[in-house]
mmCIF file of the N, C-alpha and C atoms, coordinates in Angstrom:
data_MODEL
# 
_entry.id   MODEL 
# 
loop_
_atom_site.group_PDB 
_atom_site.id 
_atom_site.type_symbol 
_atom_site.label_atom_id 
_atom_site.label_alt_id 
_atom_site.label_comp_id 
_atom_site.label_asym_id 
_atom_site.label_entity_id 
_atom_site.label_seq_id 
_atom_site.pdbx_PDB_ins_code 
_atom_site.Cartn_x 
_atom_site.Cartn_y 
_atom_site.Cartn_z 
_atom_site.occupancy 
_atom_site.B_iso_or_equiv 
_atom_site.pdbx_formal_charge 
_atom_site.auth_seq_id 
_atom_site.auth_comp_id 
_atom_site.auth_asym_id 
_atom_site.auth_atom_id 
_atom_site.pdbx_PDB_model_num 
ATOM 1   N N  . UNK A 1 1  ? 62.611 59.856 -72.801 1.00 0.00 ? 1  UNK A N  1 
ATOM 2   C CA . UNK A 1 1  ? 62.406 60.993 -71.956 1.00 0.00 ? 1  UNK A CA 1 
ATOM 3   C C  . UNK A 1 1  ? 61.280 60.668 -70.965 1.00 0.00 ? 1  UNK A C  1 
ATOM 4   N N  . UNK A 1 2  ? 61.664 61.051 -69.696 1.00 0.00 ? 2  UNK A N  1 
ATOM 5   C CA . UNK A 1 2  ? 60.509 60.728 -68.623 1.00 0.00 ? 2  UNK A CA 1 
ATOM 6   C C  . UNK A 1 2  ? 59.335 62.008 -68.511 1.00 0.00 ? 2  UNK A C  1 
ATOM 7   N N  . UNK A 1 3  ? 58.442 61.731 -68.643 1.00 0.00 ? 3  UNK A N  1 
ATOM 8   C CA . UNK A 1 3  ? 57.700 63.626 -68.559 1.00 0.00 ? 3  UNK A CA 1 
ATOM 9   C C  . UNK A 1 3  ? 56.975 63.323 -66.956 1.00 0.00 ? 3  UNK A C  1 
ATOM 10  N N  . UNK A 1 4  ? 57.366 62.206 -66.040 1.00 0.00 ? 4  UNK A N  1 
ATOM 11  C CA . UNK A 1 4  ? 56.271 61.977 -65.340 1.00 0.00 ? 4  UNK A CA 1 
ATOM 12  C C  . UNK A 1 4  ? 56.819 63.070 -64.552 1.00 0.00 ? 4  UNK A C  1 
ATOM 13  N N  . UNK A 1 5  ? 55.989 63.744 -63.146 1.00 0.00 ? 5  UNK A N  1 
ATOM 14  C CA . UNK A 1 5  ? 56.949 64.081 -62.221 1.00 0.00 ? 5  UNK A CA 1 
ATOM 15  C C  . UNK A 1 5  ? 57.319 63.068 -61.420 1.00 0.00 ? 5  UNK A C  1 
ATOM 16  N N  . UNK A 1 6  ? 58.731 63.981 -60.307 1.00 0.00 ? 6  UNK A N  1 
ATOM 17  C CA . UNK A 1 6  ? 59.225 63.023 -59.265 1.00 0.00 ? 6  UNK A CA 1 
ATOM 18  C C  . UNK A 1 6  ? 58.382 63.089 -58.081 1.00 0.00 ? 6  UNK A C  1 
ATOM 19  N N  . UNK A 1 7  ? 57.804 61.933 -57.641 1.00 0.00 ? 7  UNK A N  1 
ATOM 20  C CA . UNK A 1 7  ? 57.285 61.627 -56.016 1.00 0.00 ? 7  UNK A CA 1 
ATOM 21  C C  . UNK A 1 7  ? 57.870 62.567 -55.180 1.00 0.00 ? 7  UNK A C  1 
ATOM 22  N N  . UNK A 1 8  ? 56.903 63.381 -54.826 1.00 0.00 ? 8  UNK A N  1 
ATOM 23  C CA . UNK A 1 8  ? 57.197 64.194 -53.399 1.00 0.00 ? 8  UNK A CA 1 
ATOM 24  C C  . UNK A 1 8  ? 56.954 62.950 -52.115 1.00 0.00 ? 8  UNK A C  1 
ATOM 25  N N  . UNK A 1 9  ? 57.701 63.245 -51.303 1.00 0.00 ? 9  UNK A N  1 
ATOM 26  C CA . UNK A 1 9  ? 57.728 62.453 -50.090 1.00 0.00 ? 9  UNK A CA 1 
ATOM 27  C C  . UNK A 1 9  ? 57.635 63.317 -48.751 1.00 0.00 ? 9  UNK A C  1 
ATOM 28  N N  . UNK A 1 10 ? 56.416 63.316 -48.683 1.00 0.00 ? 10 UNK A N  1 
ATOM 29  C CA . UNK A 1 10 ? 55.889 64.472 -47.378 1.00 0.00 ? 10 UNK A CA 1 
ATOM 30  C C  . UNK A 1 10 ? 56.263 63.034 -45.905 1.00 0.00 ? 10 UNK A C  1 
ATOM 31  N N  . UNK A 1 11 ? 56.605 63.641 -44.933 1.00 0.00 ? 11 UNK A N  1 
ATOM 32  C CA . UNK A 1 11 ? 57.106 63.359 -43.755 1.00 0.00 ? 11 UNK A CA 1 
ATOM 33  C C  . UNK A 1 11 ? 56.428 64.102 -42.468 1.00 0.00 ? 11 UNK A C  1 
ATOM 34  N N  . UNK A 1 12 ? 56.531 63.610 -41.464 1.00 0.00 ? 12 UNK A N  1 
ATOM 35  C CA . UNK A 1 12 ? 55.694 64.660 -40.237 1.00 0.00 ? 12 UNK A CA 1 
ATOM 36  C C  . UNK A 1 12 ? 57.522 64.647 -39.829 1.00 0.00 ? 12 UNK A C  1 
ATOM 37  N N  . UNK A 1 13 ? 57.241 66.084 -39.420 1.00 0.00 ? 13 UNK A N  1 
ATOM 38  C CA . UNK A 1 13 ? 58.100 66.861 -38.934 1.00 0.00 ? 13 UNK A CA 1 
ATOM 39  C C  . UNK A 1 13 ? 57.926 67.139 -37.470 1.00 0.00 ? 13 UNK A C  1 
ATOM 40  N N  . UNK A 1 14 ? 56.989 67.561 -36.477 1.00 0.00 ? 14 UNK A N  1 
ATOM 41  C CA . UNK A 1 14 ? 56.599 68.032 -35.289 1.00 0.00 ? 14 UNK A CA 1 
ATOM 42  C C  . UNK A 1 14 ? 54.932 67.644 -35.394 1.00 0.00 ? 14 UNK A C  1 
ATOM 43  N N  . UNK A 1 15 ? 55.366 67.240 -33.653 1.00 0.00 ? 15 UNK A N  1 
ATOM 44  C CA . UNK A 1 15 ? 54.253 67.328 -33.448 1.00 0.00 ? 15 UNK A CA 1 
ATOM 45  C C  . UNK A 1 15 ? 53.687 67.772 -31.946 1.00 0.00 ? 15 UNK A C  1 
ATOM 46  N N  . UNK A 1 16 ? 52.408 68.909 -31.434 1.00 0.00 ? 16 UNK A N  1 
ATOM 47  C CA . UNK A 1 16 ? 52.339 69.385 -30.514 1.00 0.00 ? 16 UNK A CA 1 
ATOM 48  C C  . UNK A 1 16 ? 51.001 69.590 -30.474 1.00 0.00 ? 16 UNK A C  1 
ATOM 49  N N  . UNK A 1 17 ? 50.353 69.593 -29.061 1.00 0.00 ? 17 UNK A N  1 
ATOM 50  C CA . UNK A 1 17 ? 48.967 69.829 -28.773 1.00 0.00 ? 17 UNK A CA 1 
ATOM 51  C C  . UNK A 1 17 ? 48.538 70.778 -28.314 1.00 0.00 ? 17 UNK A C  1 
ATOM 52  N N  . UNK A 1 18 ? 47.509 71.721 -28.543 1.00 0.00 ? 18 UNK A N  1 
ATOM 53  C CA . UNK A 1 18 ? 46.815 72.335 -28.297 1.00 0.00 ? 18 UNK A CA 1 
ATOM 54  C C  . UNK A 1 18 ? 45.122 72.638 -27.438 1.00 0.00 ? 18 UNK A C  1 
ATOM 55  N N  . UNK A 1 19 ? 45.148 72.901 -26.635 1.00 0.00 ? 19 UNK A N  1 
ATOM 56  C CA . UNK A 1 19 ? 43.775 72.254 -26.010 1.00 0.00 ? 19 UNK A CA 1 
ATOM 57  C C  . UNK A 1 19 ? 43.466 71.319 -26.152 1.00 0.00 ? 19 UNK A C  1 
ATOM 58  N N  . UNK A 1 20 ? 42.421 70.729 -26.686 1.00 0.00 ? 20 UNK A N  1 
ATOM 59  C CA . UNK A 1 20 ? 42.008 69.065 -26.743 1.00 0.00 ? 20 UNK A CA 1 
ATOM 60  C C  . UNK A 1 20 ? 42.247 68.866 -28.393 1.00 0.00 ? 20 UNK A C  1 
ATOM 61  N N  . UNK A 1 21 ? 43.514 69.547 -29.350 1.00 0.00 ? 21 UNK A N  1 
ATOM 62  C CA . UNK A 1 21 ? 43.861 68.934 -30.314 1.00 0.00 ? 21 UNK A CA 1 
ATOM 63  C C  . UNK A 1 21 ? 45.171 68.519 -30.759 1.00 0.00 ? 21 UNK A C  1 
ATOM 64  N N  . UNK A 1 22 ? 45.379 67.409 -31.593 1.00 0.00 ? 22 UNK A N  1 
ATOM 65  C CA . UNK A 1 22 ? 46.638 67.039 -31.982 1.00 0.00 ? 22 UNK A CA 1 
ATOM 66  C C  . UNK A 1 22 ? 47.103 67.661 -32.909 1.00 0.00 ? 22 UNK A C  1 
ATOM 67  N N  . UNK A 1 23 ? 48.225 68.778 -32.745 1.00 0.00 ? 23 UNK A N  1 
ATOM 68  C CA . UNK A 1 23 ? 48.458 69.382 -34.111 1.00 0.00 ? 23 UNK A CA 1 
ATOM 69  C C  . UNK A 1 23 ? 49.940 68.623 -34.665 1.00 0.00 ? 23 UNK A C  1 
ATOM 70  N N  . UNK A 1 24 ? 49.562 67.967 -36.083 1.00 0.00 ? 24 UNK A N  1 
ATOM 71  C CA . UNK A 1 24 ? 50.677 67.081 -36.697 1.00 0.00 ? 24 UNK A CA 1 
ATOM 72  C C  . UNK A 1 24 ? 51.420 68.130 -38.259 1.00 0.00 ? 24 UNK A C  1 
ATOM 73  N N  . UNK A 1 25 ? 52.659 68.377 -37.952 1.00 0.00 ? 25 UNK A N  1 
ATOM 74  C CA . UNK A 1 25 ? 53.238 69.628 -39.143 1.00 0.00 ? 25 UNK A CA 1 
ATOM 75  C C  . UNK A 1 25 ? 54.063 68.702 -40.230 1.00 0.00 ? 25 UNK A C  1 
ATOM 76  N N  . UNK A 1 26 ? 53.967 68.691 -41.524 1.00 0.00 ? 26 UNK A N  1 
ATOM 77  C CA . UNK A 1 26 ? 54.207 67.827 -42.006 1.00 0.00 ? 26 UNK A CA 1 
ATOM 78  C C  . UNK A 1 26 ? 55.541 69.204 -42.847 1.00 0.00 ? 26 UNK A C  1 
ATOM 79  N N  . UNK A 1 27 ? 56.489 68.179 -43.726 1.00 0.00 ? 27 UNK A N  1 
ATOM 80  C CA . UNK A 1 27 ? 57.655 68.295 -44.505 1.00 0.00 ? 27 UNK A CA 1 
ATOM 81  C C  . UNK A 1 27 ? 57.201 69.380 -45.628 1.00 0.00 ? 27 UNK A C  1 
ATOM 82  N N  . UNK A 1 28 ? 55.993 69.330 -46.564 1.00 0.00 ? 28 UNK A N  1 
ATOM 83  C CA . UNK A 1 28 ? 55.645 70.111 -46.938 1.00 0.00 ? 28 UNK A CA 1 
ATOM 84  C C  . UNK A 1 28 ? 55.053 71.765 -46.682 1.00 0.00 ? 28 UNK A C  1 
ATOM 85  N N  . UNK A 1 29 ? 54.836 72.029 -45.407 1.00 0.00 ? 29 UNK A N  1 
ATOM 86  C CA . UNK A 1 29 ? 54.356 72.891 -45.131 1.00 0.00 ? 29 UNK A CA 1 
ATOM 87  C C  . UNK A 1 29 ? 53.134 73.084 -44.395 1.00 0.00 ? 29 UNK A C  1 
ATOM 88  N N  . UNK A 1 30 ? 51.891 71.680 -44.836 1.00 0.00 ? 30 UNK A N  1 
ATOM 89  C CA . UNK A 1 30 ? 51.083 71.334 -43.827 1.00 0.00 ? 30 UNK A CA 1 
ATOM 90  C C  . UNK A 1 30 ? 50.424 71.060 -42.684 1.00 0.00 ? 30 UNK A C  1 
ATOM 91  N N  . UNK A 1 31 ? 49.650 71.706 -42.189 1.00 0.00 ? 31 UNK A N  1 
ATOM 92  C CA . UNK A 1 31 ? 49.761 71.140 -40.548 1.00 0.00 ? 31 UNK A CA 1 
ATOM 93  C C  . UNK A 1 31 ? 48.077 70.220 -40.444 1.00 0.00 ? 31 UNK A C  1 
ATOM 94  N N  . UNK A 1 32 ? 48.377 69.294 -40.203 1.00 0.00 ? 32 UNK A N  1 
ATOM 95  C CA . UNK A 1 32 ? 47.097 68.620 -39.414 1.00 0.00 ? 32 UNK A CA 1 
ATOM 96  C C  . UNK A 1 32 ? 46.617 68.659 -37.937 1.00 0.00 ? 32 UNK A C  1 
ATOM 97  N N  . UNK A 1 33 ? 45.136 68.940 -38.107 1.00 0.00 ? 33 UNK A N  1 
ATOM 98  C CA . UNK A 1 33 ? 44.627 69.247 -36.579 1.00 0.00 ? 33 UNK A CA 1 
ATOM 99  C C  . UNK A 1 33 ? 43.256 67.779 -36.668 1.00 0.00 ? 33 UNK A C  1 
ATOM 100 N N  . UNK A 1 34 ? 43.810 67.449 -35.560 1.00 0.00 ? 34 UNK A N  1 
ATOM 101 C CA . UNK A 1 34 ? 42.570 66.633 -34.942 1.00 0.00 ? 34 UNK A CA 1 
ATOM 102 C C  . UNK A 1 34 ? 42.572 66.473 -33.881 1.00 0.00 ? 34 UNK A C  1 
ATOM 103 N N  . UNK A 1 35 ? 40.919 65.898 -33.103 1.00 0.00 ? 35 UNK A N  1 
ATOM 104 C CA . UNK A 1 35 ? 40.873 66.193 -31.650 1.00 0.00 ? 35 UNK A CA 1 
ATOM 105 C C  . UNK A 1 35 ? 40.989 64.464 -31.054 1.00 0.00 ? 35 UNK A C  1 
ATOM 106 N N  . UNK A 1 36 ? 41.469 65.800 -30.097 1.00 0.00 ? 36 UNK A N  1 
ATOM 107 C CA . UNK A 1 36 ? 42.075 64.085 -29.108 1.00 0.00 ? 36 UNK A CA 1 
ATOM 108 C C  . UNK A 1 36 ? 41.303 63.030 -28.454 1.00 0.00 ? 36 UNK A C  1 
ATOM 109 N N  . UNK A 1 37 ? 39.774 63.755 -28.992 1.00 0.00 ? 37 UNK A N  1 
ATOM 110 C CA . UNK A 1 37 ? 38.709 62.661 -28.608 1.00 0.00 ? 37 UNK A CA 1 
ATOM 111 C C  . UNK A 1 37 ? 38.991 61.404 -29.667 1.00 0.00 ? 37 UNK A C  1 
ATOM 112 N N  . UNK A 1 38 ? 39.511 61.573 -31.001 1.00 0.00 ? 38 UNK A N  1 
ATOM 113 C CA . UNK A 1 38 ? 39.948 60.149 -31.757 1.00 0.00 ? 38 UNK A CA 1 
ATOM 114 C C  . UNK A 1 38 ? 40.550 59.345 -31.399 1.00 0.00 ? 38 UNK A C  1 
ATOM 115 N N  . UNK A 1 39 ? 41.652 59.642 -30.327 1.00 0.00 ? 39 UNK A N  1 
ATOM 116 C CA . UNK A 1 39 ? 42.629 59.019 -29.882 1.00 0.00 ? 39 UNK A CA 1 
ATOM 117 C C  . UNK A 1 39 ? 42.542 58.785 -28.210 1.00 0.00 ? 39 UNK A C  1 
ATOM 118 N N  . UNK A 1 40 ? 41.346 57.906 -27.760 1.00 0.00 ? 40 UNK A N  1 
ATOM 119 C CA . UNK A 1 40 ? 41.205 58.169 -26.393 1.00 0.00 ? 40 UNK A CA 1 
ATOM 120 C C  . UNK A 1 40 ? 43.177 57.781 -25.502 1.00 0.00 ? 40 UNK A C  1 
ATOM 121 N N  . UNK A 1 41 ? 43.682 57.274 -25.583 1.00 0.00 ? 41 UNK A N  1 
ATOM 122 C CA . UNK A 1 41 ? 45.014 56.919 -25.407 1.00 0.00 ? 41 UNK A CA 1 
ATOM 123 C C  . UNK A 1 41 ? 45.388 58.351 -25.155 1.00 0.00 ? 41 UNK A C  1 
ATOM 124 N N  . UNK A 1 42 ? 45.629 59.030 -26.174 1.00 0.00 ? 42 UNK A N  1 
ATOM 125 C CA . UNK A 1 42 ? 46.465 60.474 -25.677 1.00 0.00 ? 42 UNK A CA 1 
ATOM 126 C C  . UNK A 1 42 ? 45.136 61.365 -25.190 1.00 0.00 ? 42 UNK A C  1 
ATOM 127 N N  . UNK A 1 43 ? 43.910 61.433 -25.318 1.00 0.00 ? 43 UNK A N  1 
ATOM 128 C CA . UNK A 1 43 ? 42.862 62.136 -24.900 1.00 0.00 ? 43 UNK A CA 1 
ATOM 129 C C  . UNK A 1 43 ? 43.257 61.823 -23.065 1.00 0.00 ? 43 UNK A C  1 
ATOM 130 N N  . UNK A 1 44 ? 43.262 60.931 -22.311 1.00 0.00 ? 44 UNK A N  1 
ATOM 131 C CA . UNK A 1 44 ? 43.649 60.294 -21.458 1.00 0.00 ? 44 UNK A CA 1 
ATOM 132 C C  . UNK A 1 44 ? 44.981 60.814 -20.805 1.00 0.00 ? 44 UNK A C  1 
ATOM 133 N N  . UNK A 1 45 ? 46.046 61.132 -21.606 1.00 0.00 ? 45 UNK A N  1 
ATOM 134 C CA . UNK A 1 45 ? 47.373 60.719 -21.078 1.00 0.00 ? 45 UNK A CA 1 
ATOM 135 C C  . UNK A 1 45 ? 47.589 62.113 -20.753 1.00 0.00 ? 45 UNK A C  1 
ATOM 136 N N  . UNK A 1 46 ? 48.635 61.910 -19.428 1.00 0.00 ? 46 UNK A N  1 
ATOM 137 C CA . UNK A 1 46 ? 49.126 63.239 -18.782 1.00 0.00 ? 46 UNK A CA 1 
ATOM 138 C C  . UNK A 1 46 ? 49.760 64.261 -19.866 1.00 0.00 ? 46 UNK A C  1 
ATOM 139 N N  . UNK A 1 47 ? 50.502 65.463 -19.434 1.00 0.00 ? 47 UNK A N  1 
ATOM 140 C CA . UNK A 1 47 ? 50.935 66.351 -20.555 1.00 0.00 ? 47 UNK A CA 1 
ATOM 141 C C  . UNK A 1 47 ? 52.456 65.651 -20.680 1.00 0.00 ? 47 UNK A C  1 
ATOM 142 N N  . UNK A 1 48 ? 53.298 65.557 -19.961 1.00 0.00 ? 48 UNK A N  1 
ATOM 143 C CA . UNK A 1 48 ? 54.286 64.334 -19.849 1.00 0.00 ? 48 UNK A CA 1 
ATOM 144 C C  . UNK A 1 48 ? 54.728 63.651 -20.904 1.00 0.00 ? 48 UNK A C  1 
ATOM 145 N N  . UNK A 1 49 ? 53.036 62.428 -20.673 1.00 0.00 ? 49 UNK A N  1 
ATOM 146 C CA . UNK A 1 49 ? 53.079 60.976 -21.329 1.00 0.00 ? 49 UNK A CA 1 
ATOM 147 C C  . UNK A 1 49 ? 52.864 61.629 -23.019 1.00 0.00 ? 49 UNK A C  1 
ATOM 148 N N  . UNK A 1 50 ? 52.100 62.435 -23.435 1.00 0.00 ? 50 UNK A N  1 
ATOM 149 C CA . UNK A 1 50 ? 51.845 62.862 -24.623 1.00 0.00 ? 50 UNK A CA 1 
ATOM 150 C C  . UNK A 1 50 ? 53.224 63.918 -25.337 1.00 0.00 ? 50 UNK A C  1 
ATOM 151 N N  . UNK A 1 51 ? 53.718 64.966 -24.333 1.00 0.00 ? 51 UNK A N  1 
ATOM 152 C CA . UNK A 1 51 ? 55.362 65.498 -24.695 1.00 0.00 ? 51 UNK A CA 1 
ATOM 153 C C  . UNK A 1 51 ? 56.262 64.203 -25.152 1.00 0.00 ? 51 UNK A C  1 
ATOM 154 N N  . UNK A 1 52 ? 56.406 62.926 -24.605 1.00 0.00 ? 52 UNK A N  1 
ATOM 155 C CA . UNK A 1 52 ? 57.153 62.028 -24.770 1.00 0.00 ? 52 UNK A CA 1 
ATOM 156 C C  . UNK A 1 52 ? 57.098 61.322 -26.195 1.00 0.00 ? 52 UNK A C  1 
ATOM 157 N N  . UNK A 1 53 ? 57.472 61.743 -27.301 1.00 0.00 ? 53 UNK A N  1 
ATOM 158 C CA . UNK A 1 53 ? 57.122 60.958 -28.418 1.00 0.00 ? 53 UNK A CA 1 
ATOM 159 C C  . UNK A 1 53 ? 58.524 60.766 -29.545 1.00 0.00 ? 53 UNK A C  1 
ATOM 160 N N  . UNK A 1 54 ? 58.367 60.420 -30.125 1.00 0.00 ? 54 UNK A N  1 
ATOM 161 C CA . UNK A 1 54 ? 59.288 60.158 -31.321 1.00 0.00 ? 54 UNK A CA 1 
ATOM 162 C C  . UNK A 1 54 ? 58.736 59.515 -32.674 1.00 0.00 ? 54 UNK A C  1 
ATOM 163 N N  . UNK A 1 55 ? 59.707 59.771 -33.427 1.00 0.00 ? 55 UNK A N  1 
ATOM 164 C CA . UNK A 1 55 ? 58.734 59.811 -35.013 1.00 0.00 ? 55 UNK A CA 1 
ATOM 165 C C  . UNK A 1 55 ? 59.484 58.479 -35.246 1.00 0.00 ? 55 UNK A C  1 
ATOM 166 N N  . UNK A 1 56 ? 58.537 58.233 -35.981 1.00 0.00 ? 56 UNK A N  1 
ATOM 167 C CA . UNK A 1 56 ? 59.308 56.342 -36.531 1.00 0.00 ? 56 UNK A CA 1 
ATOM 168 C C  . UNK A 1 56 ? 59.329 55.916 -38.073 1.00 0.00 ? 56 UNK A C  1 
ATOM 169 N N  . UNK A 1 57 ? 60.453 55.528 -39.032 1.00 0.00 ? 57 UNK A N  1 
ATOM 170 C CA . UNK A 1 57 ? 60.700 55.510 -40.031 1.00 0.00 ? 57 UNK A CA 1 
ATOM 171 C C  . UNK A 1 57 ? 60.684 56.811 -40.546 1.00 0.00 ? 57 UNK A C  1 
ATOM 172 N N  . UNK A 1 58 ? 61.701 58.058 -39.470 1.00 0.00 ? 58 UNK A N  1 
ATOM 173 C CA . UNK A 1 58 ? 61.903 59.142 -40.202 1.00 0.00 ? 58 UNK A CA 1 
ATOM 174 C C  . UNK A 1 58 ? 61.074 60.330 -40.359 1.00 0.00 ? 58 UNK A C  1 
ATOM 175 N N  . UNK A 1 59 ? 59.569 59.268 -39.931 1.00 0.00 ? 59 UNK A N  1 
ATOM 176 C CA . UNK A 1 59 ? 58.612 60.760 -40.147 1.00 0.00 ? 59 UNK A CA 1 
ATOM 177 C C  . UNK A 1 59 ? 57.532 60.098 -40.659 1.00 0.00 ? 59 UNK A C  1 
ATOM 178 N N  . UNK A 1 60 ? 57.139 58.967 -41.022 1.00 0.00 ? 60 UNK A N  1 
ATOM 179 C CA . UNK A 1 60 ? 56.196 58.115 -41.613 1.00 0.00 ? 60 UNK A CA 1 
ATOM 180 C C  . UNK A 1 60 ? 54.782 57.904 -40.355 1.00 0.00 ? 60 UNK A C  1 
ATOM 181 N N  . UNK A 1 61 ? 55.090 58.306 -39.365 1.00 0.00 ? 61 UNK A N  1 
ATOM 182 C CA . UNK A 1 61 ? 54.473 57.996 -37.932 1.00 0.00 ? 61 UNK A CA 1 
ATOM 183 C C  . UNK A 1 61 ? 55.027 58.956 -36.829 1.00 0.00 ? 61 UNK A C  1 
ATOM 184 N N  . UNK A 1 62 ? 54.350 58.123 -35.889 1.00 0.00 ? 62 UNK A N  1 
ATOM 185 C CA . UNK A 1 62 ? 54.397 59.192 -34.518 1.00 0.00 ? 62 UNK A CA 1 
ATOM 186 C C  . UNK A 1 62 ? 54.495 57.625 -33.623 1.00 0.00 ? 62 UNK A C  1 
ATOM 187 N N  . UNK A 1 63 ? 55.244 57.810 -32.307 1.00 0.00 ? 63 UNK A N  1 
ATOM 188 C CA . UNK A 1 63 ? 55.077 56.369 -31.214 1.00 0.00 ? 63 UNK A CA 1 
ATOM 189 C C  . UNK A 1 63 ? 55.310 57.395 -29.894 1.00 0.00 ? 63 UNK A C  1 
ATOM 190 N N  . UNK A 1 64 ? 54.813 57.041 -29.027 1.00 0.00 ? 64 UNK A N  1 
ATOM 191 C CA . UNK A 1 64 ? 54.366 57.366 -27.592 1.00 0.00 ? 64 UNK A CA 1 
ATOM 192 C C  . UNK A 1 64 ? 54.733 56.088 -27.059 1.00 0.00 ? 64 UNK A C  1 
ATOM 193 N N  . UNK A 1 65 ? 56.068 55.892 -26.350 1.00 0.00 ? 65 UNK A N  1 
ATOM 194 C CA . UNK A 1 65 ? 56.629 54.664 -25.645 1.00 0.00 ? 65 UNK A CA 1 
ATOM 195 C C  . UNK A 1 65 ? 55.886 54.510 -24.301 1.00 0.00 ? 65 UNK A C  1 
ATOM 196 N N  . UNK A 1 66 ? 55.409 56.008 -23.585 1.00 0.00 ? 66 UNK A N  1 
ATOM 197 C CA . UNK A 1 66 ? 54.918 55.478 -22.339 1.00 0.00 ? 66 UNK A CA 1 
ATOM 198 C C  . UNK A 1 66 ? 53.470 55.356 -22.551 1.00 0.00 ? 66 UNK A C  1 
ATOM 199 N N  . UNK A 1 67 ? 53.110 55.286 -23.757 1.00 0.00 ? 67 UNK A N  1 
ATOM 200 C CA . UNK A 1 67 ? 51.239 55.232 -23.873 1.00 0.00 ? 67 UNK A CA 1 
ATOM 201 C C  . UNK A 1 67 ? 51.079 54.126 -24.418 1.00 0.00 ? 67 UNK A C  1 
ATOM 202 N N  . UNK A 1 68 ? 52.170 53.448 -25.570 1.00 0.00 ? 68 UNK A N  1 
ATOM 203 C CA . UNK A 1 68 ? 52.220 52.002 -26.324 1.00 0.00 ? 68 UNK A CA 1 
ATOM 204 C C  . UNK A 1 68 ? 51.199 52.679 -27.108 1.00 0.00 ? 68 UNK A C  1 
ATOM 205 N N  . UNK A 1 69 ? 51.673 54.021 -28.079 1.00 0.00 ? 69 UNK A N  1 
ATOM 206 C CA . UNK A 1 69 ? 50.749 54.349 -29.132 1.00 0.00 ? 69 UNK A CA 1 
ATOM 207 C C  . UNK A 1 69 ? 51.029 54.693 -30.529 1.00 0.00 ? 69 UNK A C  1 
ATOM 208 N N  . UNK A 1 70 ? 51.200 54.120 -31.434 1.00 0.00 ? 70 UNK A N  1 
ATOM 209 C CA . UNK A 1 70 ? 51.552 54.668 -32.971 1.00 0.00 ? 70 UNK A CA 1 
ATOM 210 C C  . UNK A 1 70 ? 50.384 55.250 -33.591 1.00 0.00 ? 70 UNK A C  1 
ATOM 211 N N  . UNK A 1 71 ? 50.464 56.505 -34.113 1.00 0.00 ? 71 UNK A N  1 
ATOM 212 C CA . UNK A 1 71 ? 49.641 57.012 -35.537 1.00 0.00 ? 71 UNK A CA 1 
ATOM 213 C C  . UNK A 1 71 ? 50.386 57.291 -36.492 1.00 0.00 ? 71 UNK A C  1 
ATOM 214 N N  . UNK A 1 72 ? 50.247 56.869 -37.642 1.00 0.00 ? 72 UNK A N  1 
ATOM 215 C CA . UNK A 1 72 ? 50.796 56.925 -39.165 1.00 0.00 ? 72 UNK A CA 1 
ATOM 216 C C  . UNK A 1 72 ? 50.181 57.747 -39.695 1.00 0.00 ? 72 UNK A C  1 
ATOM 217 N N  . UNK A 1 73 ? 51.312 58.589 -40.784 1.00 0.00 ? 73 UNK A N  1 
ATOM 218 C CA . UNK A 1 73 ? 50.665 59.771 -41.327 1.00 0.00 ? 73 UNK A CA 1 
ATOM 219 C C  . UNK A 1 73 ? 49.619 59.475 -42.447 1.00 0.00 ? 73 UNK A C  1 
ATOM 220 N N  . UNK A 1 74 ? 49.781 58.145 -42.604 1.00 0.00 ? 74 UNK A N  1 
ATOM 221 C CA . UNK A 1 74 ? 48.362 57.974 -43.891 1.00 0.00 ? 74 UNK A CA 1 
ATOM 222 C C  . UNK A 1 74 ? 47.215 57.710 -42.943 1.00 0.00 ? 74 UNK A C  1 
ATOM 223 N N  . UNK A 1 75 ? 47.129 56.886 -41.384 1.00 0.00 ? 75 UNK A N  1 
ATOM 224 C CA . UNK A 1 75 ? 46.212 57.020 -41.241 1.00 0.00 ? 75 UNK A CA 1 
ATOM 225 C C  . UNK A 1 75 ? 45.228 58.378 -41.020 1.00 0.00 ? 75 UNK A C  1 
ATOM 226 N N  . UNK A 1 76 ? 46.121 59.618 -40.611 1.00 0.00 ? 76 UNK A N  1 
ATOM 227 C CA . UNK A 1 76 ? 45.745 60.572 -40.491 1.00 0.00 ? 76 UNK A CA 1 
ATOM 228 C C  . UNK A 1 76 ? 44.899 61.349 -41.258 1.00 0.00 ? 76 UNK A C  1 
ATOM 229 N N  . UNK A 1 77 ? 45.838 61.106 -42.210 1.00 0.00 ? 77 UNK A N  1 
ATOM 230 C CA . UNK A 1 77 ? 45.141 61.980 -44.241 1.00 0.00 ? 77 UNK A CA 1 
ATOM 231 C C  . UNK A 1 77 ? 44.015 60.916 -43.949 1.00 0.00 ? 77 UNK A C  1 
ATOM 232 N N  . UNK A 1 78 ? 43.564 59.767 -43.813 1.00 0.00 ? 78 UNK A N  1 
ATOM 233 C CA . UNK A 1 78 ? 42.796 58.591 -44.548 1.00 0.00 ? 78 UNK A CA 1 
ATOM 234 C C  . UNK A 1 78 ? 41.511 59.777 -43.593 1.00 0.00 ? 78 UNK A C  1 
# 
């Protein structure tokens, strides 16, 4: 008999900014806020270049093709 539990596998779902923050909504219900001073790249980038994104491995990350920018959701939590 296994008593362990099963691995939840949280994913980013959306992601959208708010004044000078990155708000990242994750699979569970979570939302992460941080400011876009961490990330001079999108702190920088038009509203455009930062709308332009797509999630990579499903939800494991975030990539910005016209900024050449990845954030991963562990670096985020880290």
């Amino acid at each position: 008999m296994n008593i362990l539990p099963k691995a939840h596998i949280v994913l980013i779902t959306e992601v959208s900014f708010v004044d000078e923050v990155l708000q990242v909504f994750l699979s569970d219900g979570r939302e992460i806020r941080v400011p876009l001073e961490w990330f001079p790249k999108l702190r920088d980038a038009s509203y455009d270049e930062r709308a332009h994104w797509r999630l990579i491995g499903k939800g494991i990350g975030i990539h910005w093709p016209d900024l050449d920018e990845d954030l991963s959701l562990e670096g985020l939590l880290a």
